[in-house]
C-alpha positions, 0 to 999 in steps of 0.5 A: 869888928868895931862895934856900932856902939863903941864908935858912936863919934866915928868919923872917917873921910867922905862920911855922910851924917846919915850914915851909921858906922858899922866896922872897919877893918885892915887888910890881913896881918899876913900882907906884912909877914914877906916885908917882915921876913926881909927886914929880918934877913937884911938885919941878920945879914947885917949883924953878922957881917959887922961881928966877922968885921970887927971881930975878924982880921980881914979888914985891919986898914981903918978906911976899909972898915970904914967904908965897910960900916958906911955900906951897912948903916946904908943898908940898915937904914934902906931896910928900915925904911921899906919896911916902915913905909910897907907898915904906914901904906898896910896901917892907912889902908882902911874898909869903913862899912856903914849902914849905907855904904862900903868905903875903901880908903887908901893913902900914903904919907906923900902921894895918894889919897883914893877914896871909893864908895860903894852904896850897899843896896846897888849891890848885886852879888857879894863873893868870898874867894878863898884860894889854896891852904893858906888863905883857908888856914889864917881865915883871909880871903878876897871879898868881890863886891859885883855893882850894875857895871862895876866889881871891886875887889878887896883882897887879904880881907881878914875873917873873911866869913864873918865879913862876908855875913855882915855884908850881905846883912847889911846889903838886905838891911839897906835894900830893904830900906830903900824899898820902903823910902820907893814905896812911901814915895810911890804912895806919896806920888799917886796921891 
């Protein structure tokens, strides 16, 4: 977690000037461990079929080999690129909290730009999910955030105790401020 103090000048979409930036936070690191793992398949499966070509007989006619490392480079560049775009759409979805509100904004580089947020006072019920020895293992977990009508869930949420001790810190925090601004309001009112 970002500390208040080291980001004094945060600014992040959709932010208010009243708001104080608490912390941010990526989705967990593990998301990107499956595209990980095929773009290394599909790079060993490349590898070893350029070595059996080139250092192989099967293929002695040129346009063969060719044709052969026309495919592969293909399929090196294909591999690359999903991988590239998994890491790009994993980088630029970002949890902002501040001292109001939870934001969770999601982009890509071309087609989507979601932004949702989330007052912290309105929240009712704030759940941890953490299902199965993996998800205990590496500390991740889905956080269910429960509002009057609505329940935004944020999945592979990472360090997911601590996250989860932040936000319902900061949900009193708030529920406590606005509490304060009604009562003042009230007297205010009534007089």
């Amino acid at each position: 977690m970002s500390e208040p103090a080291f980001a004094a000048g945060f600014s992040f979409q959709a932010k208010d000037q009243a708001e104080a930036f608490q912390f941010y936070y990526h989705q967990h690191w593990i998301r990107l461990l499956w595209p990980f793992c095929r773009l290394l398949f599909w790079n060993i499966l490349i590898v070893a079929t350029g070595i059996v070509m080139l250092t192989g007989d099967m293929f002695a006619e040129p346009l063969t080999r060719h044709t052969i490392l026309i495919i592969l480079t293909a399929f090196f560049l294909l591999a690359h690129f999903e991988f590239l775009a998994r890491l790009y759409h994993y980088l630029l979805y970002v949890i902002v909290v501040s001292d109001k509100r939870i934001h969770r904004i999601k982009k890509t580089l071309l087609t989507m730009d979601d932004h949702e947020s989330t007052d912290l006072w309105v929240l009712q019920d704030i759940h941890k999910r953490q299902h199965g020895i993996v998800q205990n293992l590496f500390g991740y977990g889905t956080l269910i955030l429960q509002a009057q009508e609505t329940e935004v869930r944020i999945h592979f949420t990472p360090e997911i105790n601590r996250r989860y001790a932040a936000l319902a810190h900061l949900r009193e925090r708030a529920r406590a401020y606005i509490s304060r601004k009604d009562e003042v309001l009230s007297k205010t009112t009534s007089s």
